[in-house]
N, C-alpha and C positions, 0 to 999 in steps of 0.2 A: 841654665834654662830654669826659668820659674815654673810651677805646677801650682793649680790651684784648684779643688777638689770641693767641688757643692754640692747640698742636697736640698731640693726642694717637692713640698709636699709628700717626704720620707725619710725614712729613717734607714743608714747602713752600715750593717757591721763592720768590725776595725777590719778584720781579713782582708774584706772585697775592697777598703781604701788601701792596703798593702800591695794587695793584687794589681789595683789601679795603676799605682804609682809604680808597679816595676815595670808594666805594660808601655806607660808614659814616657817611663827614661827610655826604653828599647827602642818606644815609636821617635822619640829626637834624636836617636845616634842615628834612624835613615835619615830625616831633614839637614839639608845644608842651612847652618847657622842657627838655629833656632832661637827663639827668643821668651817666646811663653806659652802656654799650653793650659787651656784651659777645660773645665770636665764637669758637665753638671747632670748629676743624677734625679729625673725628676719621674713622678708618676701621677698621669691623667686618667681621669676615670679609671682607676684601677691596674692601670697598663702602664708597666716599667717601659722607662724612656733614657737616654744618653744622649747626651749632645756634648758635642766636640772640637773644639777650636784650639789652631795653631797655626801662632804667630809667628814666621819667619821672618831672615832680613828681608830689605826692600819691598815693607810692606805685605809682603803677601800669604793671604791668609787661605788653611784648609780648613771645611766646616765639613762636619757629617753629625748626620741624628741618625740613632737607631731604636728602632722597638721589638722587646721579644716578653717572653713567659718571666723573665728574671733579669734583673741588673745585670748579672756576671754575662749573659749570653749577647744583654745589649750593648755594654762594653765591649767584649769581642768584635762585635757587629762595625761599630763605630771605629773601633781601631783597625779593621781592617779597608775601610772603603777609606780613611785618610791615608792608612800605607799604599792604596791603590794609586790613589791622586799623586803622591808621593813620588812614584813610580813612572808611572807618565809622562810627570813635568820633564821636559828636557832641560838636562845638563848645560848653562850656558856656558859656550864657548869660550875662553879667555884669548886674549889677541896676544899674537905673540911677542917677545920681550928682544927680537934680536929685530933689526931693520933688515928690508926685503932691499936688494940689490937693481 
């Protein structure tokens, strides 16, 4: 899985990208098949923001943004409502491999 880790209209310490990025591998071992993950650390008017994208097979993509007091708290925020989604998707079924009589 690719990770790609941006900042805009800020500046972040190595830690909180360390932090990121073990958060990130943890949040792809839930997804089935993942492909890329994307994490942009951005601050409007003063108010830390994260937004979220991951790219799984067959297209299908989870978004989540979050806003708090601090990066670390809006990372948390965002990783958790894409492990939500995560979670909900149902498991699709695979058909079975032996013929029905």
């Amino acid at each position: 899985m690719r990770i790609t880790i941006t900042t805009r209209h800020c500046n972040i310490p190595e830690d909180l990208r360390a932090r990121a990025r073990a958060r990130l591998e943890r949040l792809g071992e839930v997804a089935a098949r993942p492909h890329h993950l994307q994490l942009v650390f951005d601050e409007e008017h003063g108010k830390p923001m994260v937004e979220l994208r991951l790219h799984t097979a067959r297209r299908q993509v989870y978004f989540a943004t979050a806003e708090a007091a601090d990066h670390r708290t809006a990372l948390d925020r965002a990783v958790a409502k894409v492990k939500r989604q995560l979670v909900k998707t149902p498991v699709r079924a695979r058909p079975s491999l032996r013929k029905s009589r």
